[in-house]
MIBA-546292 format. One record per residue: residue number from 1; residue in one letter; x, y, z of N, C-alpha, C in turn. Coordinates in nm, 4 decimals. Atoms other than C-alpha are relative to their C-alpha. Layout:
 seq type     n.c1     n.c2     n.c3    ca.c1    ca.c2    ca.c3     c.c1     c.c2     c.c3
 NUM    A        X        Y        Z        X        Y        Z        X        Y        Z
...
//
This chain:
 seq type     n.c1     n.c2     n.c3    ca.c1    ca.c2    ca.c3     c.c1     c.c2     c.c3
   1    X  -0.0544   0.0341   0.1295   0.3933  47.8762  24.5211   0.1206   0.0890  -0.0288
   2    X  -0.1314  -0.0896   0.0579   0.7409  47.9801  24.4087  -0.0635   0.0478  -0.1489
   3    X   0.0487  -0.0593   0.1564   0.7153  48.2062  24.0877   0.1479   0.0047  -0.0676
   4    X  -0.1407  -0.0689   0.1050   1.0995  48.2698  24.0308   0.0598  -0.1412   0.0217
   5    X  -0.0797   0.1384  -0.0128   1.3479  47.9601  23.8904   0.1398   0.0434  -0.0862
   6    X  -0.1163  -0.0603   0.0599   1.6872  48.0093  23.8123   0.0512  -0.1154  -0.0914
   7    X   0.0181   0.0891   0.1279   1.7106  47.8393  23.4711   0.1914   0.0049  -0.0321
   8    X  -0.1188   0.0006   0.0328   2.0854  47.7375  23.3746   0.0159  -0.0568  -0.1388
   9    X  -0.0760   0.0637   0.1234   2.2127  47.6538  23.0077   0.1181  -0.1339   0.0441
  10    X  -0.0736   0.0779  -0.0024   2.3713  47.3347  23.0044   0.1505   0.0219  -0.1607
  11    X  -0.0948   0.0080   0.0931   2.5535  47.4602  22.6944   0.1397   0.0923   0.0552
  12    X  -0.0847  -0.1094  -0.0392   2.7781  47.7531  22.8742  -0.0349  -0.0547   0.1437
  13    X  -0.0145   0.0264  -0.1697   2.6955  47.6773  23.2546  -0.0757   0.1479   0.0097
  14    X   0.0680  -0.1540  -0.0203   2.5248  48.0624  23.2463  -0.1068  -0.0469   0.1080
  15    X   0.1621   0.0396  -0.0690   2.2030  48.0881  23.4990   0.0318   0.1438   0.0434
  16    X   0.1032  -0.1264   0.0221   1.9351  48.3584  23.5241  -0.1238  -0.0376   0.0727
  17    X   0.1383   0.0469  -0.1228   1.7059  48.3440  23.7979  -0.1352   0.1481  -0.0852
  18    X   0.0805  -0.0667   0.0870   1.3946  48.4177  23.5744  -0.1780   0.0266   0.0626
  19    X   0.1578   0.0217  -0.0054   0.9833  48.5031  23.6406  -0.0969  -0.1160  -0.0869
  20    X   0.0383   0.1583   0.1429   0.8096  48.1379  23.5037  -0.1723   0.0605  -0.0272
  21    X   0.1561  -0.0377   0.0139   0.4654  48.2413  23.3690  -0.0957  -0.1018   0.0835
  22    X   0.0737   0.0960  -0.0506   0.1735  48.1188  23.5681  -0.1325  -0.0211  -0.1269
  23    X   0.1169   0.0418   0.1379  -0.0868  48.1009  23.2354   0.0052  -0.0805  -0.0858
  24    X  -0.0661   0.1175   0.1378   0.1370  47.8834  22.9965   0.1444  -0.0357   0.0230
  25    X  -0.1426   0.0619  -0.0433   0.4361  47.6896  22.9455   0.0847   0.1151  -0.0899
  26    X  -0.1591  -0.0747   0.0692   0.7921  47.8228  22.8114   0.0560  -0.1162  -0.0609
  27    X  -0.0792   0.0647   0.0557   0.8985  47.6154  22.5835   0.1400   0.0039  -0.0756
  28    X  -0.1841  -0.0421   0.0032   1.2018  47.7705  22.4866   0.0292   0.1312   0.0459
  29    X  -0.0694  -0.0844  -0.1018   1.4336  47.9973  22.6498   0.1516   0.0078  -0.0601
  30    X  -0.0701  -0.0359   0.0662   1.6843  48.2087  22.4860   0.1731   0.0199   0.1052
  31    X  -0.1131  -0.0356  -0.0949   2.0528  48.2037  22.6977   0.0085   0.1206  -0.0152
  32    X  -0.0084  -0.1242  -0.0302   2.1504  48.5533  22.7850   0.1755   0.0043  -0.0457
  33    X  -0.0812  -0.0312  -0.0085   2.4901  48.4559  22.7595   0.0803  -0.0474  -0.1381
  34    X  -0.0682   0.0583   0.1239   2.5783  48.2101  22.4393  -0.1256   0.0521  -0.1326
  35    X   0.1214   0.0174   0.1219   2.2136  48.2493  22.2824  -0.0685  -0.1612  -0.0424
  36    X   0.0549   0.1714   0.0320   2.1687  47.8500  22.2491  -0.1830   0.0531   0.0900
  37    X   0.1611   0.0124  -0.0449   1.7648  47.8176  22.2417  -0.0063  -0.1567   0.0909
  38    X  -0.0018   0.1368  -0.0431   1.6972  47.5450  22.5175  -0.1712   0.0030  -0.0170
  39    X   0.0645   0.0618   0.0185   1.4140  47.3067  22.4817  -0.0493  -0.0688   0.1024
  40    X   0.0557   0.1123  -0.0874   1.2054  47.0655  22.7467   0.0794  -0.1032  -0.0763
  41    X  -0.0468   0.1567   0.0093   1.4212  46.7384  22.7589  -0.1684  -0.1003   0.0109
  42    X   0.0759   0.0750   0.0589   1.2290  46.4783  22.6408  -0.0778  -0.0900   0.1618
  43    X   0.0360   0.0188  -0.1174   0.9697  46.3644  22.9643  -0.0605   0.1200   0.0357
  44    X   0.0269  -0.1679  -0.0077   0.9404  46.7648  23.0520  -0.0420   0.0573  -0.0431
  45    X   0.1679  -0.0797   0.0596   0.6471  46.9792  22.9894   0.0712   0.1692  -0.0692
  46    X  -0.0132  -0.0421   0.0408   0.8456  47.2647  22.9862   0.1598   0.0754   0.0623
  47    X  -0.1566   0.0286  -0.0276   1.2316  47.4602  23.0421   0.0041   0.0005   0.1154
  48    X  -0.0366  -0.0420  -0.1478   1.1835  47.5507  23.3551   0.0174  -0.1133   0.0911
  49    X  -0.0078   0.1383  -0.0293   1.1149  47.1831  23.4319   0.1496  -0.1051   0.0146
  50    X  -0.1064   0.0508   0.0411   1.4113  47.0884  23.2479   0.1679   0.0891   0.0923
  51    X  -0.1068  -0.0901  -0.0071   1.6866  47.3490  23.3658  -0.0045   0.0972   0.0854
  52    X   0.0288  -0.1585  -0.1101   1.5180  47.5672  23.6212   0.0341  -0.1202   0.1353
  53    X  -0.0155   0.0419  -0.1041   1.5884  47.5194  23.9997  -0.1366  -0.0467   0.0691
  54    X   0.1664  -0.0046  -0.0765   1.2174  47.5205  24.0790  -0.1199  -0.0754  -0.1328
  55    X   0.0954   0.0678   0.0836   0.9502  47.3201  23.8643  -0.0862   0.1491  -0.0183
  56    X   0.1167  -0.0769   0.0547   0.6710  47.5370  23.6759  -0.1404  -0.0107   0.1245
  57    X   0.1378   0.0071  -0.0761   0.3530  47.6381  23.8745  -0.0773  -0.1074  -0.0604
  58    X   0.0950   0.1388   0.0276   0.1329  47.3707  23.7108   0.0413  -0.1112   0.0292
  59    X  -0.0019   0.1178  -0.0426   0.3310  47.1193  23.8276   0.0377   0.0317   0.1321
  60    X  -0.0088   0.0210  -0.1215   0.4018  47.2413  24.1481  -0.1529   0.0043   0.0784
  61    X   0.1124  -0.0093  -0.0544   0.0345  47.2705  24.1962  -0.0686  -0.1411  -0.0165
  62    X   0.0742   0.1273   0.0169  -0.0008  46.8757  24.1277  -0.0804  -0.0141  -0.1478
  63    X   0.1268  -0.0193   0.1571  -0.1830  46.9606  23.7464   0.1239  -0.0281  -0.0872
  64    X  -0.1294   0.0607   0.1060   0.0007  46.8239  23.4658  -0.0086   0.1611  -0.0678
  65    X  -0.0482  -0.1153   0.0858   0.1615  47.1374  23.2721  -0.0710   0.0109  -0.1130
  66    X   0.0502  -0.0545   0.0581  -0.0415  47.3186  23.0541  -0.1286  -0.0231  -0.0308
  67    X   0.1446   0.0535  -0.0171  -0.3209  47.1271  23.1202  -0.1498   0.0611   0.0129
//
C-alpha cells in the first residue's frame, strides 16, 4: 500500500507530496501555497482521491472510503 500522495491545488498548480491517513478520510486540505481549502469533487470520498497522485488507502484496498 502506498501511504504518501502528492496532492496538487487546481487553484495555483502548487503540489505537496503529503502522508494520507490510514484511519479516516481528509476531507479538506489546506494549500500551502494560496490557502484555497480543497474539497472531494463531487463522486470522491475524499482529497486525496480528488487531487492526490495516489488514491486513499481504503480505496486502494478495494473498501469503499471510510467505510
Amino acid at each position: 500500500m502506498i501511504l504518501e500522495s502528492k496532492i496538487t491545488c487546481p487553484k495555483c498548480g502548487h503540489s505537496a507530496v503529503e502522508a494520507m491517513p490510514t484511519n479516516a478520510c481528509q476531507w479538506f486540505y489546506e494549500c500551502k501555497s494560496c490557502k484555497t481549502i480543497l474539497k472531494p469533487l463531487t463522486g470522491d470520498c475524499c482529497v486525496y482521491c480528488s487531487y492526490g497522485t495516489v488514491a486513499c488507502p481504503p480505496i486502494q484496498e478495494g473498501k469503499s472510503c471510510c467505510g
